[in-house]
C-alpha positions as CSV (number, residue, x, y, z in Angstrom):
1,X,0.0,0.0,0.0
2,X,1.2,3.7,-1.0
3,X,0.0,6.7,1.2
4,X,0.6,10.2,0.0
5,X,-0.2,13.2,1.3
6,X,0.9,16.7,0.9
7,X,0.9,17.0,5.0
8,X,3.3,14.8,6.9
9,X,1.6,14.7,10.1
10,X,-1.3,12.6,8.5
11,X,1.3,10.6,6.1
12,X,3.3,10.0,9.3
13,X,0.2,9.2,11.4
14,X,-1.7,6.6,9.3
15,X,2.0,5.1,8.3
16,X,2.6,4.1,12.3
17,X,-0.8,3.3,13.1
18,X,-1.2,0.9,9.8
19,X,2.0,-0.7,10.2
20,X,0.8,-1.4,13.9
21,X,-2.2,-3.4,12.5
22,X,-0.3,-6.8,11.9
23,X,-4.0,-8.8,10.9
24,X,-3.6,-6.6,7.9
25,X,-0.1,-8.0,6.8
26,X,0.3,-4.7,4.9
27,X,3.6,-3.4,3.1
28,X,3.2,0.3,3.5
29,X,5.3,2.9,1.7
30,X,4.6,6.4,2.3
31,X,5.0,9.7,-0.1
32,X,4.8,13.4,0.5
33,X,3.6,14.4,-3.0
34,X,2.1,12.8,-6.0
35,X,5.6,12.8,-8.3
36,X,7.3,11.1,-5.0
37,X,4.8,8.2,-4.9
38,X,5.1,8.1,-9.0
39,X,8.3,7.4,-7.8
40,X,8.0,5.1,-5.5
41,X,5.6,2.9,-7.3
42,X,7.7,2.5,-10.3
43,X,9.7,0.4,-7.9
44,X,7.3,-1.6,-5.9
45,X,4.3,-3.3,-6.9
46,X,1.1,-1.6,-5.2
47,X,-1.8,-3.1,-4.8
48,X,-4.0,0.1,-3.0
49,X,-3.5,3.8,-2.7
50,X,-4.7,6.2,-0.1
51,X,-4.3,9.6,-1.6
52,X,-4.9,13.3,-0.6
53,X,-7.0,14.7,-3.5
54,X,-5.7,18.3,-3.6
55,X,-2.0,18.6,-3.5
56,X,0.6,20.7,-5.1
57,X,2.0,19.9,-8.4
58,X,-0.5,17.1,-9.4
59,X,-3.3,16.3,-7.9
60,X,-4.7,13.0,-6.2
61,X,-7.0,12.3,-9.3
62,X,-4.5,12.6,-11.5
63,X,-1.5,11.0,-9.9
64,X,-4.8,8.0,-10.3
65,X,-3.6,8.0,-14.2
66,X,0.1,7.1,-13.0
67,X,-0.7,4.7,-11.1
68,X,-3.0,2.5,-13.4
69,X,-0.8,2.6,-15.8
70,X,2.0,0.6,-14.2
71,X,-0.7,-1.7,-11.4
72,X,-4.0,-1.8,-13.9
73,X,-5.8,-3.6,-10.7
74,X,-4.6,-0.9,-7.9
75,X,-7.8,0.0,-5.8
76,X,-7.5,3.8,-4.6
77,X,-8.8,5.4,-1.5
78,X,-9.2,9.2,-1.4
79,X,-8.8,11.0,1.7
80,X,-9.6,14.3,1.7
81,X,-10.5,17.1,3.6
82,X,-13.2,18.2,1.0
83,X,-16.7,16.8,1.0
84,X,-17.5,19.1,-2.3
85,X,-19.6,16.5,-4.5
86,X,-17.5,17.4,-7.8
87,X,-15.0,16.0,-5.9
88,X,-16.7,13.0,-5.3
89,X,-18.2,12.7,-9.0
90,X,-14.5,13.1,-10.2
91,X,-13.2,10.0,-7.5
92,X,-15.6,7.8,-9.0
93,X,-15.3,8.3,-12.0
94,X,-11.7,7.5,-11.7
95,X,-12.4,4.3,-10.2
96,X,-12.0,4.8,-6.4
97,X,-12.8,1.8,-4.0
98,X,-14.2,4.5,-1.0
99,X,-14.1,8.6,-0.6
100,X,-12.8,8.9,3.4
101,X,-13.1,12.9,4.5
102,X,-10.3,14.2,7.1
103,X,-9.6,13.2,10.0
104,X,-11.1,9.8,9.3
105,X,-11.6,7.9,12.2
106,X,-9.5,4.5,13.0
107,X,-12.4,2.0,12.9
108,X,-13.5,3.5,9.9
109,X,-10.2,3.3,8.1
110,X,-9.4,-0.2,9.4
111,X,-13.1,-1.2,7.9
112,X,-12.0,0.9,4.7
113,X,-9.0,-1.6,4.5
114,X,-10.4,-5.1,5.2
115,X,-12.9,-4.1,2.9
116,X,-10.9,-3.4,0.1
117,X,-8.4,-6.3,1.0
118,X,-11.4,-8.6,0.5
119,X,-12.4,-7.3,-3.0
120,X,-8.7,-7.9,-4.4
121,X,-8.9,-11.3,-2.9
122,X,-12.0,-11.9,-4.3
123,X,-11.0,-10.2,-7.7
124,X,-7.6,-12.3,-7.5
125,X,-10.0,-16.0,-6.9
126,X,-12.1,-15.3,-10.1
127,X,-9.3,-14.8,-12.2
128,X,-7.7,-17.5,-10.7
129,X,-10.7,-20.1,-11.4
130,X,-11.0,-17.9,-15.1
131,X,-7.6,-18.6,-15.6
132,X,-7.7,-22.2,-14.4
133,X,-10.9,-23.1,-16.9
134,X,-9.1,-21.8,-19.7
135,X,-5.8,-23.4,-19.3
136,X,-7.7,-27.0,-18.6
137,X,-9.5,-26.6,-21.4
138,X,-6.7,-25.8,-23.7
139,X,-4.9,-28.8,-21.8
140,X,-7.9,-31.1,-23.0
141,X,-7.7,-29.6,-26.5
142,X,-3.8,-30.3,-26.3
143,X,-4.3,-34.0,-25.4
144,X,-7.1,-34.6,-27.8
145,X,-4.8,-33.4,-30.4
146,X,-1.7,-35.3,-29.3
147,X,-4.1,-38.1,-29.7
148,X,-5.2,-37.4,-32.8
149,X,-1.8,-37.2,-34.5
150,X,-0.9,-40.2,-32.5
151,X,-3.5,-42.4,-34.5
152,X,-2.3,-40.0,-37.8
153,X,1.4,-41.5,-37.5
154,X,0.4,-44.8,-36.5
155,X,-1.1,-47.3,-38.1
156,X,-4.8,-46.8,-37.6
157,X,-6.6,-46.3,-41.1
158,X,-8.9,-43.3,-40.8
159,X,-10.8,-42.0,-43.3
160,X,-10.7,-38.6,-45.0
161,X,-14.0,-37.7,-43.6
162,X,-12.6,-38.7,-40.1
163,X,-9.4,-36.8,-40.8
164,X,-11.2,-33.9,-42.3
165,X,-13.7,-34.0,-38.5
166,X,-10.9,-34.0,-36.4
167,X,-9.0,-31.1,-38.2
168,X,-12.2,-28.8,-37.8
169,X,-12.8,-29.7,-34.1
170,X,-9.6,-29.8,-32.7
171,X,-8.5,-26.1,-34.8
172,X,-5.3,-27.7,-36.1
173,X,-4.5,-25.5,-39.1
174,X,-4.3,-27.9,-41.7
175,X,-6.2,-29.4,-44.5
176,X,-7.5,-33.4,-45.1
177,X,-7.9,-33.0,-49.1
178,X,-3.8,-31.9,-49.3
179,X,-0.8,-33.4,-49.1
180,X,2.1,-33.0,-46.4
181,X,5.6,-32.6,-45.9
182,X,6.7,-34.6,-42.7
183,X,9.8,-33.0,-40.8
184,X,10.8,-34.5,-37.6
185,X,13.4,-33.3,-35.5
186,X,15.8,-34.5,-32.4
187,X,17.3,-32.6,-29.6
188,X,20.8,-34.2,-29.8
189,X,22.2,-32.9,-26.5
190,X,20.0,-31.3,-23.6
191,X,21.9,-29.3,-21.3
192,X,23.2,-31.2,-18.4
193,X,20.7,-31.3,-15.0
194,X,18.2,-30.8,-17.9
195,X,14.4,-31.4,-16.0
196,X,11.3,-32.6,-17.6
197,X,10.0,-28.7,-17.5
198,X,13.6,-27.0,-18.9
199,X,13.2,-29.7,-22.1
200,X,9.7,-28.8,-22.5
201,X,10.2,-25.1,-22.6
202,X,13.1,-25.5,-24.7
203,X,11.2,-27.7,-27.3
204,X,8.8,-25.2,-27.5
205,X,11.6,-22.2,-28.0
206,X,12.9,-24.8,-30.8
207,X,9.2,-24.9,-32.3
208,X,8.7,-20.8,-32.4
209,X,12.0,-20.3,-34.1
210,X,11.3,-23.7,-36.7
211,X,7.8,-21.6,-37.2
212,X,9.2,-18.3,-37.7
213,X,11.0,-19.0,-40.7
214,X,8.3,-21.4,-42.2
215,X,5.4,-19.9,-41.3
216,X,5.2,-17.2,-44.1
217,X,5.2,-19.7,-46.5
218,X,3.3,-22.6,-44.4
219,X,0.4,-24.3,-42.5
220,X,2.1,-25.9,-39.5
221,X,1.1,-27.8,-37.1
222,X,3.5,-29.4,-34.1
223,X,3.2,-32.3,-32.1
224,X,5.7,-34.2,-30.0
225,X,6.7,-37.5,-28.8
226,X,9.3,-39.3,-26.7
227,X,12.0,-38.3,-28.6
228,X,11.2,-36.4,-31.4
229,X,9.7,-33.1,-32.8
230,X,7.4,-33.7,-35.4
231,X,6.0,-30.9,-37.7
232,X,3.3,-31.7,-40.4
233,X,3.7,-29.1,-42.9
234,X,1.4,-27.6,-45.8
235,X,1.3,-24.9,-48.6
236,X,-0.3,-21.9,-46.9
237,X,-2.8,-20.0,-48.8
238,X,-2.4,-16.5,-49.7
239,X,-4.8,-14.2,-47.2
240,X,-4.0,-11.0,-48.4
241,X,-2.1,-9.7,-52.0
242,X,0.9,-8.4,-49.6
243,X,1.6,-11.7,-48.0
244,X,4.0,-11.8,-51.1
245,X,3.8,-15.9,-51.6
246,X,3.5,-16.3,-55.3
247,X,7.0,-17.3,-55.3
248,X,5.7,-20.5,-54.0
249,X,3.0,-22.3,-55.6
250,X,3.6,-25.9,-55.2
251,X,5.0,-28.0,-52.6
252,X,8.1,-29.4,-54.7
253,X,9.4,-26.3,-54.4
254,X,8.7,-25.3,-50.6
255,X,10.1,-28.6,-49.9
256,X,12.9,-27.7,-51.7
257,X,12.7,-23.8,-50.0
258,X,12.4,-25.9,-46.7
259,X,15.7,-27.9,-47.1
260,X,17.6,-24.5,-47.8
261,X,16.7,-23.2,-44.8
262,X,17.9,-26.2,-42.1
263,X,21.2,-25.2,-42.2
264,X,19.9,-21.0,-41.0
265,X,17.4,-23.2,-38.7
266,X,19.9,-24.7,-36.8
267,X,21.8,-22.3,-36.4
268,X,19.3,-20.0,-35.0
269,X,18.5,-22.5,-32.5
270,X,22.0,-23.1,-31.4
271,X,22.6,-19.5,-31.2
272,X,19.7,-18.2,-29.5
273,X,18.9,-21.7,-26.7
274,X,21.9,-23.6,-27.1
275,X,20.8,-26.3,-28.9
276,X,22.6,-29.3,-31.1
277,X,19.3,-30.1,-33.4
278,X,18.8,-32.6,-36.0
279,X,16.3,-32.4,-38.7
280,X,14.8,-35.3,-41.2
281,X,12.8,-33.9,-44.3
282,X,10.4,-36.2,-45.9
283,X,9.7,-35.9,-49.4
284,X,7.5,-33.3,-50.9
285,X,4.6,-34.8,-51.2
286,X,3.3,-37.1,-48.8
287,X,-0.7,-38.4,-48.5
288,X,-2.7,-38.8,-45.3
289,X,-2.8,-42.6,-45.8
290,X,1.1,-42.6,-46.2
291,X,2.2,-40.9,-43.4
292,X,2.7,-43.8,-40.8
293,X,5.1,-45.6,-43.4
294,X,6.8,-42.5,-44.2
295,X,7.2,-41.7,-40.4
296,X,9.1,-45.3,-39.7
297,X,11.3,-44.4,-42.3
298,X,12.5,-41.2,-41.1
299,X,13.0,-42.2,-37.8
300,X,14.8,-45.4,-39.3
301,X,17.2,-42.3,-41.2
302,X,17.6,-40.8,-37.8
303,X,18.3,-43.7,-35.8
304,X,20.8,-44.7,-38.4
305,X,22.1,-41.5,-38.1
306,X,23.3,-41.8,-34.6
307,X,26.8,-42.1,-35.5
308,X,27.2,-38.8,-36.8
309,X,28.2,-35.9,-35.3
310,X,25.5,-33.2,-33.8
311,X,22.8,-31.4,-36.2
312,X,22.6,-33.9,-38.9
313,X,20.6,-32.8,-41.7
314,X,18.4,-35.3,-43.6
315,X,16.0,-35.1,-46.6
316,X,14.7,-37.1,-49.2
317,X,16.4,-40.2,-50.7
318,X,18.7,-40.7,-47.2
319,X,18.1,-44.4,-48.2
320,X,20.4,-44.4,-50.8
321,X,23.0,-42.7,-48.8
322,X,22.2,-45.2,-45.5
323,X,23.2,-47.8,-48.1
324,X,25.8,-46.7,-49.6
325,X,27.4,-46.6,-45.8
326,X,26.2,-50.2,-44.6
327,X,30.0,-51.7,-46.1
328,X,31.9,-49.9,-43.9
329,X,30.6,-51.2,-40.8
330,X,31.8,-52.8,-37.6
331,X,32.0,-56.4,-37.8
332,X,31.2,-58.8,-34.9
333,X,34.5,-59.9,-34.4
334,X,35.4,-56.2,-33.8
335,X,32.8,-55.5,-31.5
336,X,33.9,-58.5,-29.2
337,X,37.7,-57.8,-29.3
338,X,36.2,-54.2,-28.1
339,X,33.7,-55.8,-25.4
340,X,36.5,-58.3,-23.9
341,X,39.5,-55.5,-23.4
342,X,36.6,-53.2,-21.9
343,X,35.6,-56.2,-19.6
344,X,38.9,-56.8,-18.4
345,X,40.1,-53.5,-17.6
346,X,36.4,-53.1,-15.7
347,X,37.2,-56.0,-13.7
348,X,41.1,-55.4,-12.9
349,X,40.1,-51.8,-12.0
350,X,42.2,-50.4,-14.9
351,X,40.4,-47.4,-15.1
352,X,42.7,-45.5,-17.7
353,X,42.6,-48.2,-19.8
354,X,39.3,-48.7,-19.9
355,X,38.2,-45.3,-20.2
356,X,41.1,-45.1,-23.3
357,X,39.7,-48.2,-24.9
358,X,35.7,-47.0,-24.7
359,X,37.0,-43.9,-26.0
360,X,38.7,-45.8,-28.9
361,X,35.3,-48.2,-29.2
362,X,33.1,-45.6,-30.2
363,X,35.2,-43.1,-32.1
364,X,36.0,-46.6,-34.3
365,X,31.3,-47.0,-34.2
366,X,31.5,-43.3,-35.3
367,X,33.8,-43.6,-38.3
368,X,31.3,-45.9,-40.0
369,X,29.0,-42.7,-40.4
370,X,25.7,-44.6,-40.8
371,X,25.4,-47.6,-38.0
372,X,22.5,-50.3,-38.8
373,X,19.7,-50.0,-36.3
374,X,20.2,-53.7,-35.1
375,X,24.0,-53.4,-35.0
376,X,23.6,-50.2,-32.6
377,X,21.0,-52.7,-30.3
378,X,23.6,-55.2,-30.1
379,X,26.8,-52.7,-29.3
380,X,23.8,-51.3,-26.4
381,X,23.2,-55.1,-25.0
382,X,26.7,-55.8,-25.0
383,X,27.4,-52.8,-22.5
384,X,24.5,-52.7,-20.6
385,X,25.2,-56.5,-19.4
386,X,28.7,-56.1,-18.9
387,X,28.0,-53.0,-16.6
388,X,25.0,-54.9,-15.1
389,X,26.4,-58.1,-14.6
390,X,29.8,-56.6,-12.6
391,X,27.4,-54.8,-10.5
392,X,25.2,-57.7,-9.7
393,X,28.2,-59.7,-9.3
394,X,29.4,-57.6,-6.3
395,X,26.0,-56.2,-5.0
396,X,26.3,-52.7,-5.5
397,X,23.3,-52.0,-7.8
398,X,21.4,-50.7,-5.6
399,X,23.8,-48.1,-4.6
400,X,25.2,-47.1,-7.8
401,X,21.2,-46.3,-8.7
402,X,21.1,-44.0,-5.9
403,X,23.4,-41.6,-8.0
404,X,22.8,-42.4,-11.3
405,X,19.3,-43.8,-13.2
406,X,20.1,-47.7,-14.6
407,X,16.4,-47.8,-16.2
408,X,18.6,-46.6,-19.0
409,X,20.6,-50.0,-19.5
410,X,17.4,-51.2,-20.5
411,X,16.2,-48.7,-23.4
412,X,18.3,-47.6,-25.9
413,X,15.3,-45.4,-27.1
414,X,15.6,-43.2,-24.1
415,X,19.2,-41.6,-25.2
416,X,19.1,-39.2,-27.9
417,X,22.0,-40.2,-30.2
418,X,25.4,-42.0,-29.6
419,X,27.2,-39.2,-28.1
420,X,24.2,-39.4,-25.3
421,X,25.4,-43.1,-24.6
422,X,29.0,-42.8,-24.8
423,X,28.5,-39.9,-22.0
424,X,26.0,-42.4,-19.8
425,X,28.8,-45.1,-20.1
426,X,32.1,-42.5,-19.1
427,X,29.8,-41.7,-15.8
428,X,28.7,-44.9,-15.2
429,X,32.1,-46.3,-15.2
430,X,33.6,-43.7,-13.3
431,X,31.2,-44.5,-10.3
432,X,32.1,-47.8,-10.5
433,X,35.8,-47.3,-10.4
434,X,34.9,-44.8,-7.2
435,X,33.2,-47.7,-5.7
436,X,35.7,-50.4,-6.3
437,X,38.7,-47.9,-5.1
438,X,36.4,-47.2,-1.7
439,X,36.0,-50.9,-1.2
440,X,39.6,-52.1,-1.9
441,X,40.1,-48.7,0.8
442,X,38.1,-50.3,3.3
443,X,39.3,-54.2,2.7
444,X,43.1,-52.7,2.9
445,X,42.0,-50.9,6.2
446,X,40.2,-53.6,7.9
447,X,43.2,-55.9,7.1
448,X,45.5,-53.1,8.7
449,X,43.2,-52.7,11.8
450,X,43.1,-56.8,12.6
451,X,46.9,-56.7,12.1
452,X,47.7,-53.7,15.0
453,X,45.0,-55.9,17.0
454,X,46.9,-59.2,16.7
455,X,50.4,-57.5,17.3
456,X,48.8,-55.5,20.3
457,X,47.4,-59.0,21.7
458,X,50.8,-60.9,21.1
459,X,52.9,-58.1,22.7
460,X,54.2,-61.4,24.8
461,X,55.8,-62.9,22.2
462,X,58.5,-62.2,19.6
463,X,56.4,-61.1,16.7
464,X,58.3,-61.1,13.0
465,X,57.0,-59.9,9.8
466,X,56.9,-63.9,8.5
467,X,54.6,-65.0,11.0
468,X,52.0,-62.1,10.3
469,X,52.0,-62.9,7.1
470,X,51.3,-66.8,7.6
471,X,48.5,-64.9,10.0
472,X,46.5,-63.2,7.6
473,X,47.6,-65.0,4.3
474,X,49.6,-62.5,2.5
475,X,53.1,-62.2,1.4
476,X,55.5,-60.4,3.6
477,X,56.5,-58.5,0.9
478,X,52.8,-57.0,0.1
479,X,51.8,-57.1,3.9
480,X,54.8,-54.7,4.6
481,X,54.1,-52.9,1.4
482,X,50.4,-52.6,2.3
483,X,50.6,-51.3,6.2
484,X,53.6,-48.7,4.8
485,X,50.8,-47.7,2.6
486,X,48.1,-47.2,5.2
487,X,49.9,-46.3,8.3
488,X,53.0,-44.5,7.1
489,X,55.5,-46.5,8.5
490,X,56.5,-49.5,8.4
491,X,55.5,-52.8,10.5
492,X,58.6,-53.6,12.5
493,X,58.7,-49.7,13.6
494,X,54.9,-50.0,14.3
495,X,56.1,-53.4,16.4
496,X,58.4,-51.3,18.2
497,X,56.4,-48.1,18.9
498,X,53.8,-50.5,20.8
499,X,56.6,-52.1,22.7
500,X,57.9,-49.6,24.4
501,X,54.6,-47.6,25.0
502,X,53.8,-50.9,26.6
503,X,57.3,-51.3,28.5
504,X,56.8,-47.7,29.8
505,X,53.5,-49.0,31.4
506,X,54.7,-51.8,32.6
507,X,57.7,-50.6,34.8
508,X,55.5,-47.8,36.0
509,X,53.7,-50.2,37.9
510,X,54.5,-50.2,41.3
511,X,56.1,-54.0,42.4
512,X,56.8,-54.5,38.7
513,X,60.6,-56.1,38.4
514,X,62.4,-55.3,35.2
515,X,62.8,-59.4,34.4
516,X,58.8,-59.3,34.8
517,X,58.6,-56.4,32.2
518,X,61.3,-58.1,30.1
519,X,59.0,-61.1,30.0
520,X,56.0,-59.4,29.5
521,X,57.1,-58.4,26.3
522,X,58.7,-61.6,25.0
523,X,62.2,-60.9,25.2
524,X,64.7,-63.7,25.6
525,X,66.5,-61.8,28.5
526,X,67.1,-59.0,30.2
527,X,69.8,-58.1,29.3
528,X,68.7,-57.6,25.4
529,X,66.0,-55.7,26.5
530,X,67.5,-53.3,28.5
531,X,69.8,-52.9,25.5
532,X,66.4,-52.6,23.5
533,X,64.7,-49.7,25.9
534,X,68.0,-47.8,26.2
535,X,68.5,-47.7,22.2
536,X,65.2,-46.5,22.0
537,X,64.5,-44.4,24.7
538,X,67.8,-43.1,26.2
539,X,67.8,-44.5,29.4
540,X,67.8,-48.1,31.0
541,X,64.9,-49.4,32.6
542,X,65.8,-48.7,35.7
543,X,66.6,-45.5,35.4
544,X,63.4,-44.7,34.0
545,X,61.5,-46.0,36.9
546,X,63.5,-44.2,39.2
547,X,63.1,-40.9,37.1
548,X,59.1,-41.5,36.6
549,X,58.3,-42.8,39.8
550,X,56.3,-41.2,42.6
């Protein structure tokens, strides 16, 4: 709420005893003349105004004009000292919620506000449930559209008349008696942390700027799918002499027109949203009947296409070219040689190497340009189970799905080329390198900790590096490599740290003879060890019970 006033002892007034109301919940700003509220309203949203009438400069009915401008739903409140009914006839005519005359009482200015606080809440609901019918029913028109082009591209024979029906009810801007051009489209790379919403949004941004440059010469009409865009194109009709289409009369030359302008299209799109996009062109003239077959085959172009680099570009008579590609391709014998060096580096933890070699794996599938459909599926099956079958193996699926989604090992369809994969295999393998480097962590540091427990418990006897390792099944060689590795130093200085902490103990113990301490700690005599504790420590035994005691 905005007060103004042309005399601060009401604007200072009302401002302390409305922010004193707390039921209200009010934001109050206050003014001292009309071109200071204009001021502060072109900053803050303001949802009433209480306003002197007569004030210097501009005047409370006209600062109304300001205000409406910016907040079109602002209710005003004149207060003024003048109960003159041109006054009043001009208020009203404005617009104003209530006409208060000076000095208005506080009951009557706290009834004022509720009042008014209830008609924008009212106001606000019936927009809301306006708002709410019209977006549910174009949500209804949306989904009985999507169906509709859902039974056009598949294979469910409708009729001309049907066709014709649906066109007129669902106001989908193109004709039954015409023929099409199909174009379908793929996003080849969403941003990463990509959500359902950002894709949708972003498809749509894709759709106005495909539209933009068509729609001058074209009928369009948009619908999409899993994984593609698909836009059903016609010749658009002339509506007015400077529409300027008579450059394009038939649909062999917009398809034509069409293909020429991918290249700008994709550009745009990369340029404005960031987008690698791919586009398939069907041929030029395509029937009603036809559309489900010529559908198949353009996503059988663009699933081919999925060893290519981002923002392919597709049109009529990819066939040939598909063909002409099929030679060069990966034989089985390759794809296993690949699958069995990726295996074994998984499972001895190389991680270079197997990063390296996937690397090599698919830059050799993306050489071959154009990958059959059922060659990809088998390259797909042969990764997924090796990743599956090492997790299973050491019961870690569950966890690793707690970071990343594995519902894609078992659809290809849900990655949107081959780039899409290789990136879902690089982070799938890197979490299970991270896992398998944590667990051989915790194996090496339980081995370590049950190694200072045994040499803590056999303190009594004369503990060498051989009979550890015949302990725990190790080499001496690794086990002294191993608790180096962990500990930072080595065993037989560990050994020797625990003895003399122990021996220190020991002989600190009032009654507690040095051959008694000697024995304690599995010395042959005492004699060696005092030699042992005086090397060590820089003192005999003895001497260190006389210095330490009492």
């Amino acid at each position: 709420m905005l007060l103004v006033d042309d005399e601060p002892m009401i604007v200072e007034g009302l401002y302390n005893m409305l922010n004193r109301i707390e039921e209200l919940e009010l934001i109050v700003w206050k003014a001292h003349s009309a071109m200071e509220g204009i001021q502060v309203m072109q900053n803050n949203r303001i949802d009433i105004l209480i306003t002197d009438v007569r004030m210097p400069g501009m005047s409370g009915i006209e600062l109304i004009g300001h205000v409406r401008n910016q907040w079109h739903h602002c209710k005003v409140i004149f207060l003024s000292g003048y109960s003159d009914y041109e006054y009043l006839q001009s208020a009203f005519r404005q617009g104003a919620f209530d006409y208060l005359l000076k000095p208005a009482k506080y009951d009557t200015i706290l009834d004022t506000l509720q009042r008014v606080i209830q008609n924008i809440h009212t106001e606000w609901q019936e927009q809301n449930v306006s708002a709410q019918a019209e977006l549910h029913m174009q949500q209804a028109q949306n989904l009985l559209q999507k169906d509709f082009f859902q039974n056009v591209l598949g294979h469910k024979k409708l009729s001309v008349e049907s066709i014709a029906e649906h066109i007129h009810h669902f106001q989908i801007p193109l004709s039954a008696d015409l023929p099409l051009i199909l174009m379908i489209g793929r996003v080849d790379r969403w941003p990463a942390g990509s959500q359902l919403r950002d894709k949708l949004l972003l498809e749509y941004a894709v759709n106005n700027i495909v539209e933009d440059y068509l729609q001058r010469f074209c009928q369009i009409a948009t619908y999409s799918e899993q994984r593609y865009m698909i836009w059903f194109i016609q010749l658009r009709e002339p509506v007015a002499p400077q529409d300027n289409v008579e450059e394009i009369r038939d649909l062999p030359k917009l398809h034509w027109y069409i293909g020429q302008l991918l290249e700008k299209i994709q550009q745009s799109i990369q340029q404005y949203i960031h987008l690698p996009v791919s586009f398939v062109l069907s041929k030029s003239n395509v029937n009603w009947p036809g559309i489900p077959n010529t559908y198949e085959e353009m996503c059988e172009w663009m699933r081919r296409g999925i060893g290519l680099d981002e923002k392919i570009i597709l049109v009529e008579h990819a066939d040939l070219l598909l063909s002409h590609y099929a030679e060069h391709e990966l034989s089985p014998q390759e794809i296993r040689r690949h699958m069995n060096q990726l295996l074994h580096s998984l499972e001895s933890g190389d991680n270079v190497s197997f990063h390296a070699g996937m690397t090599e794996f698919f830059r050799s599938v993306q050489k071959t340009v154009f990958l059959d459909y059922s060659l990809q599926m088998e390259i797909f099956c042969h990764l997924s189970t090796m990743f599956l079958s090492f997790m299973n193996a050491r019961k870690i699926t569950k966890e690793i799905g707690h970071t990343l989604e594995l519902k894609y090992l078992a659809n290809y369809g849900m990655f949107a080329n081959w780039a899409a994969f290789e990136e879902y295999c690089s982070q799938l393998a890197t979490l299970l390198f991270m896992n398998t480097e944590t667990e051989r962590k915790d194996q090496k540091k339980e081995i370590i900790d049950k190694v200072d427990a045994f040499v803590i418990k056999s303190l009594n006897k004369d503990i060498s590096l051989d009979q550890l390792s015949s302990v725990f099944h190790l080499s001496p060689y690794y086990l002294s490599r191993l608790y180096h590795a962990e500990k930072g130093i080595t065993l037989s200085e560990r050994i020797k740290q625990l003895k003399i902490a122990r021996s220190k103990e020991l002989l600190l113990i009032d009654g507690m003879k040095i051959q008694e301490v000697s024995n304690e700690l599995g010395f042959d005599s005492v004699s060696y060890f005092t030699k042992f504790f005086k090397k060590n420590v820089g003192v005999t035994p003895q001497e260190y019970k006389i210095n330490n005691s009492g």
